[in-house]
C-alpha positions as CSV (number, residue, x, y, z in Angstrom):
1,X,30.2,74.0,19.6
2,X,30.4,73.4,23.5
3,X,28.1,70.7,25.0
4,X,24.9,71.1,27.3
5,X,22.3,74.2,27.5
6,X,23.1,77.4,27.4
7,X,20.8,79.4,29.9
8,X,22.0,82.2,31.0
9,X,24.3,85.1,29.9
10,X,25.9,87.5,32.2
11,X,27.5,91.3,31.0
12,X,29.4,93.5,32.7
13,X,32.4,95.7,31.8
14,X,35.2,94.7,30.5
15,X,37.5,96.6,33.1
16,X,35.7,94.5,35.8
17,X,38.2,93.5,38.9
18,X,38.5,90.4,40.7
19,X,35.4,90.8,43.0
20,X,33.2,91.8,39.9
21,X,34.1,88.4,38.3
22,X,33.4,86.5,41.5
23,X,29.9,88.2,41.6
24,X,29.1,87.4,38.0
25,X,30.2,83.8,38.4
26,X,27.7,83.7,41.3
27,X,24.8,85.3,39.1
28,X,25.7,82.6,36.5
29,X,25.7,79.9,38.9
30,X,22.5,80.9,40.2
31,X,20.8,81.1,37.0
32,X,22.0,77.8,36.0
33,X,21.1,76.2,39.3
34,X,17.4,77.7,39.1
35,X,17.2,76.2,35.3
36,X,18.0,72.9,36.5
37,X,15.9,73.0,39.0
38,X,12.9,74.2,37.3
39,X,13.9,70.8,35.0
40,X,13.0,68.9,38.0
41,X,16.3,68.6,39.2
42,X,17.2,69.3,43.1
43,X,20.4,70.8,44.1
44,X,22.4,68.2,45.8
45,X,22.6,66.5,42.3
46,X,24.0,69.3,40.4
47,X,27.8,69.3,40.4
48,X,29.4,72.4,39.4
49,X,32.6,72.9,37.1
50,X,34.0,75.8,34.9
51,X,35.1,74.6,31.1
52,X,36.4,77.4,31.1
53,X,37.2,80.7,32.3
54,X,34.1,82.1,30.9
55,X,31.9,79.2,31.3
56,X,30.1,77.6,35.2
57,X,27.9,74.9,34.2
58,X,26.0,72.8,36.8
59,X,25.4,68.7,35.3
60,X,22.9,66.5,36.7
61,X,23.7,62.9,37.4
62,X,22.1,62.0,34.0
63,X,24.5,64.1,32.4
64,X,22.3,66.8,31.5
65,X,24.2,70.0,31.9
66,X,22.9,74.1,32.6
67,X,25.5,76.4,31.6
68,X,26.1,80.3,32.0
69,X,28.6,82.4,30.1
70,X,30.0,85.8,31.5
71,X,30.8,88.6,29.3
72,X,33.0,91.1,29.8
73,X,32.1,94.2,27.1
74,X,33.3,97.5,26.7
75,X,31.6,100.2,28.0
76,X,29.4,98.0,30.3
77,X,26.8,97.5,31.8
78,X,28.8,98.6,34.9
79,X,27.8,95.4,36.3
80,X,25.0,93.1,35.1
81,X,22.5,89.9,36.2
82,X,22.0,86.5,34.4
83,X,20.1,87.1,31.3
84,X,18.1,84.8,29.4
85,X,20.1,84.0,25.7
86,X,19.4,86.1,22.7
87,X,19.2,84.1,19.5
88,X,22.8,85.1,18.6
89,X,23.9,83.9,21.8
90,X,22.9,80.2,21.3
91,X,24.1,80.2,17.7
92,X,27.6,80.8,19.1
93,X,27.2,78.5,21.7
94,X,25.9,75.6,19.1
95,X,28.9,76.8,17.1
96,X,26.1,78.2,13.9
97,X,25.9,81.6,11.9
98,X,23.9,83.6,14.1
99,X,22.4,87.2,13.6
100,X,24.8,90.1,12.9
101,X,26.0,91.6,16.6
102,X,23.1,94.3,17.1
103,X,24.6,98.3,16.8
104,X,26.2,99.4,20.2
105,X,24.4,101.4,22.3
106,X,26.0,104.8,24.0
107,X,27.4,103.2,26.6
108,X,29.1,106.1,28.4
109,X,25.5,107.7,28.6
110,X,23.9,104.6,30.7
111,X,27.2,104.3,32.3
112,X,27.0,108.0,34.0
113,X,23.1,107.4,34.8
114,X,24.0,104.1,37.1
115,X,26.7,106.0,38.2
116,X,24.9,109.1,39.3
117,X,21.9,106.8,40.9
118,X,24.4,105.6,42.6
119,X,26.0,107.7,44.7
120,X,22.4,108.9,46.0
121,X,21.6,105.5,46.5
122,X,24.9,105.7,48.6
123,X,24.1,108.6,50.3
124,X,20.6,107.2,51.5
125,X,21.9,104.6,53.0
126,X,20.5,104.3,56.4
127,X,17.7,106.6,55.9
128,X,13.8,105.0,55.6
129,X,12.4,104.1,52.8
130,X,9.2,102.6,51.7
131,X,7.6,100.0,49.6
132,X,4.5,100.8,47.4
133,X,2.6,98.7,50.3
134,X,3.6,100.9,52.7
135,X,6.4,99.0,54.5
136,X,9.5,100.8,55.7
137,X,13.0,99.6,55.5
138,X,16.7,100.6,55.8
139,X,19.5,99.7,53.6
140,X,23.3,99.5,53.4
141,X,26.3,100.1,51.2
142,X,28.4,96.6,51.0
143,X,31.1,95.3,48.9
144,X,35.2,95.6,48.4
145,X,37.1,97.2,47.4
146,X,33.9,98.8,45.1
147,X,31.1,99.0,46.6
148,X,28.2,97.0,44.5
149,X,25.4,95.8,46.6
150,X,22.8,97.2,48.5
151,X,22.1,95.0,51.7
152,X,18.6,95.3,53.3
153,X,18.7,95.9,57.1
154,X,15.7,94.0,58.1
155,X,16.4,90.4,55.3
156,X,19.7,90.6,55.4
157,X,19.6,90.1,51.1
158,X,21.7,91.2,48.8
159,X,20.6,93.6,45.4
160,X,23.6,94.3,43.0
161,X,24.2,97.4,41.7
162,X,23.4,95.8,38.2
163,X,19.7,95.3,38.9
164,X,19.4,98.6,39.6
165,X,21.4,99.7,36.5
166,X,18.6,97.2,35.1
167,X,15.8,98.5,36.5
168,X,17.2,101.7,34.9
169,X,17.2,100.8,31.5
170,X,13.3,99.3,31.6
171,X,12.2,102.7,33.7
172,X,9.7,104.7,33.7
173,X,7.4,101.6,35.0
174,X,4.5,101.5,37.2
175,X,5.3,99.2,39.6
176,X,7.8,96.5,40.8
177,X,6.0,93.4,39.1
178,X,6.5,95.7,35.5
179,X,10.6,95.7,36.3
180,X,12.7,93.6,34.6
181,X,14.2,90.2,36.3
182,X,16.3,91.5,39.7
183,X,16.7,91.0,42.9
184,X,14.1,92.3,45.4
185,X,11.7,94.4,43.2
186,X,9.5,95.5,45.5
187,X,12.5,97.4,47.2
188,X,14.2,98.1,44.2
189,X,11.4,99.9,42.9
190,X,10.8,101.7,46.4
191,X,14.2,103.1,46.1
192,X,14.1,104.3,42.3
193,X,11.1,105.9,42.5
194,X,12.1,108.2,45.7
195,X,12.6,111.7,45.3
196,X,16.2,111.5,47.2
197,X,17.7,108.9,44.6
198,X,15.2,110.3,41.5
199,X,15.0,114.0,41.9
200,X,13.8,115.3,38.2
201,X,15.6,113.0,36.4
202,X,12.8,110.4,35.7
């Protein structure tokens, strides 16, 4: 049993590199730091510390402490966002019989439809693209040595490739309030739904 809340779980593939930890440790970091904060807590209390390897929590002077796990699966998600806990989750956090682990999924299948929205998403980079309200906007291709985030020109944000492998999974949806929890979904959305990253496939 491992002390504080559990908020937030993070997945990804299990062949992640170096750079792909570091990004889920940020998500998890994030998602703990919005918890506390939506606890009442402001950020210059929280002090941040790793149990372990697997583990970022962020404790308030009180004591009270947010915590995120990553973890690494085979077959993916290629790379994921901060989730909210399933009921299994917390019952191995609290150290209790949980649920039996739900059947795996064909993970090679959602793998290769992340991986084929990808690369159009990479070769649209630069072109215009535009919001369901109408509002144009330009993207980039950053990360290293794998590329994994789209960068908007004009906000200068960051969207991981996991919330769109996210926003994959919940699709078809009509509109960017109906996606699941990413980054940015009114661009998200604005890029899934385009014919150049689409085609016929949804």
């Amino acid at each position: 049993m491992r002390t504080g809340e559990l908020v937030a779980v993070v997945d990804f593939t299990d062949d992640a590199n170096e750079d792909h930890w570091a990004q889920a440790t940020w998500h998890g970091e994030v998602a703990a730091r919005e918890a506390a904060e939506r606890a009442g807590y402001a950020k210059v209390q929280l002090t941040r510390s790793f149990p372990d390897f697997r583990t970022v929590a962020l404790t308030a002077p009180d004591g009270r402490s947010f915590a995120a796990v990553l973890r690494a699966q085979p077959g993916g998600p290629y790379w994921g966002t901060a989730r909210p806990p399933t009921e299994r989750d917390l019952a191995i956090w609290e150290g209790r019989p949980g649920p039996p682990e739900p059947a795996p999924v064909e993970p090679q299948r959602e793998l290769l439809k992340i991986e084929k929205t990808w690369k159009r998403i990479e070769q649209n980079a630069g072109e215009v693209f535009t919001t369901v309200r109408g509002k144009e906007f330009t993207y980039r291709i950053g990360g290293a040595p794998v590329p994994w985030y789209v960068t908007l020109s004009h906000l200068r944000r960051n969207i991981a490739r996991g919330d769109f492998s996210n926003a994959l999974d919940a699709w078809p949806v009509d509109g960017p309030s109906k996606l699941p929890p990413v980054a940015q979904p009114s661009y998200v959305y604005a890029i899934l739904r385009d014919p150049r990253v689409r085609e016929k496939d949804w």
